[in-house]
C-alpha positions as CSV (number, residue, x, y, z in Angstrom):
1,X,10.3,9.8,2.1
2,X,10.9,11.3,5.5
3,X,10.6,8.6,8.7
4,X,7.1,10.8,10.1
5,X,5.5,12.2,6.7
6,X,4.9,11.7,3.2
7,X,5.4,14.5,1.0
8,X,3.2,15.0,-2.3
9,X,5.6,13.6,-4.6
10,X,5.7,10.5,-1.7
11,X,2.0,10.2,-2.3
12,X,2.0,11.0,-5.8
13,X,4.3,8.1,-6.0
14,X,2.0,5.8,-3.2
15,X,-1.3,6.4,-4.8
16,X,0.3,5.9,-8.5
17,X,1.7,2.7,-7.3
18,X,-2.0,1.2,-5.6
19,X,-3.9,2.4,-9.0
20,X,-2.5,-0.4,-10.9
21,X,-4.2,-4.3,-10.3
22,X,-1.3,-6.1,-10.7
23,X,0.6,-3.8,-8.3
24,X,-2.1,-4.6,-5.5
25,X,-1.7,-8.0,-6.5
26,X,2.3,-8.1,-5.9
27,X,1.7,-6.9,-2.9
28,X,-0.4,-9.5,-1.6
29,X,1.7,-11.7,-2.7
30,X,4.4,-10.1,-1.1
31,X,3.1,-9.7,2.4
32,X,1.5,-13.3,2.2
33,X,5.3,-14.4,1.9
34,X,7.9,-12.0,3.3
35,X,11.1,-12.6,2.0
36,X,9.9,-13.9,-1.6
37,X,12.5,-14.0,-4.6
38,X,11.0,-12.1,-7.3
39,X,11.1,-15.0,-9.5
40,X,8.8,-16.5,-7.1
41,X,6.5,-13.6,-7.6
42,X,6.6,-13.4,-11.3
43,X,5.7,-16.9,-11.7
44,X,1.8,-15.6,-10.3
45,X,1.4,-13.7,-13.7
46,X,1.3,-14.5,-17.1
47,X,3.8,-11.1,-18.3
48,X,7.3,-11.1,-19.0
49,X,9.6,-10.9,-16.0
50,X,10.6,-7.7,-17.0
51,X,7.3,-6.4,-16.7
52,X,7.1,-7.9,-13.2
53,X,10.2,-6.3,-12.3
54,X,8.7,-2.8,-13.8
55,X,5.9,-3.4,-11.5
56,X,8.3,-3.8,-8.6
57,X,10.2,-0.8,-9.5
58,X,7.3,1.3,-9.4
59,X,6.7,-0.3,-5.8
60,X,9.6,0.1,-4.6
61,X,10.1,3.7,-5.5
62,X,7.1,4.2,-3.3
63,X,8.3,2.9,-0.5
64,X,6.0,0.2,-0.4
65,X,8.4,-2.8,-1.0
66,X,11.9,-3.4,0.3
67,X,14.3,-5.6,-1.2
68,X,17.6,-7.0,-0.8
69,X,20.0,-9.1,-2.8
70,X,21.5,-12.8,-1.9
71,X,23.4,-13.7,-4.7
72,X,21.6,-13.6,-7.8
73,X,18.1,-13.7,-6.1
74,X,16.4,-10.2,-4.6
75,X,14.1,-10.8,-1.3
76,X,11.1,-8.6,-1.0
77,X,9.5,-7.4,2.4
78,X,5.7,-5.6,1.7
79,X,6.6,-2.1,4.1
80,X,3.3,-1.2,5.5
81,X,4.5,2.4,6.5
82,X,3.5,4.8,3.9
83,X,0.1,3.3,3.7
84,X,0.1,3.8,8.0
85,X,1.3,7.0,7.5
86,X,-2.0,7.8,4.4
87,X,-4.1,6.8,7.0
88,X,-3.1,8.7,9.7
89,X,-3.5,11.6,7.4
90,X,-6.9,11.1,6.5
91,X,-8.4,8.2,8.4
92,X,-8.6,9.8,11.9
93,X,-9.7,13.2,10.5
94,X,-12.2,11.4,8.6
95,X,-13.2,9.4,11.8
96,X,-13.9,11.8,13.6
97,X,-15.8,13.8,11.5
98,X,-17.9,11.0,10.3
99,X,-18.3,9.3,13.7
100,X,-20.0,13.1,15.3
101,X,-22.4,12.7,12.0
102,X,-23.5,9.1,13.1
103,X,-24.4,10.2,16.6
104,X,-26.4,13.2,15.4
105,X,-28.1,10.7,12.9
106,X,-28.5,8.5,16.1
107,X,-30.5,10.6,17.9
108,X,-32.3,12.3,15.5
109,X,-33.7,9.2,14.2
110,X,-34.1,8.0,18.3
111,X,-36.1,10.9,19.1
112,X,-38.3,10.3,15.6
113,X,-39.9,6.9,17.5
């Protein structure tokens, strides 16, 4: 993933990531508690650690967590950036289309009373 933009295989990868539950789960549980050992996050689901630590995989070839090793434990950090970078894509060009559509709808239905 470059620093400024995700590619399509980026957001292939994001999107894949977010369309699982349990991902979206992790990673509330991840920014609710920077730093967590992934035991600490496996112990929120009733699955094998190893298919916690698939789920993490599949996060962290997104982008979407960070980890890094002390000893035998690995530390996760949530990393906000591709999902910054989604919505900066789509969520001001959205905004402002939608947001001219709402005034029009404002004073069309203003000038109906």
């Amino acid at each position: 993933m470059r620093r400024n933009d995700l590619d399509e295989d980026d957001l292939d990868r994001v999107f894949a990531a977010l369309g699982n539950r349990t991902r979206r789960r992790i990673l509330d549980i991840v920014a609710m508690h920077p730093g967590c050992a992934v035991g600490e996050v496996a112990e929120h689901f009733e699955m094998s650690r190893i298919a916690v630590q698939k789920h993490l995989a599949t996060l962290e070839d997104a982008h979407l967590l960070v980890s890094a090793r002390d000893g035998r434990e690995r530390h996760l950090w949530f990393n906000a950036v591709p999902l910054q970078l989604i919505h900066e894509r789509w969520g001001e060009r959205y905004r402002d289309f939608w947001s001219s559509r709402l005034t029009r709808l404002k004073y069309a239905v203003e000038g109906e009373e």
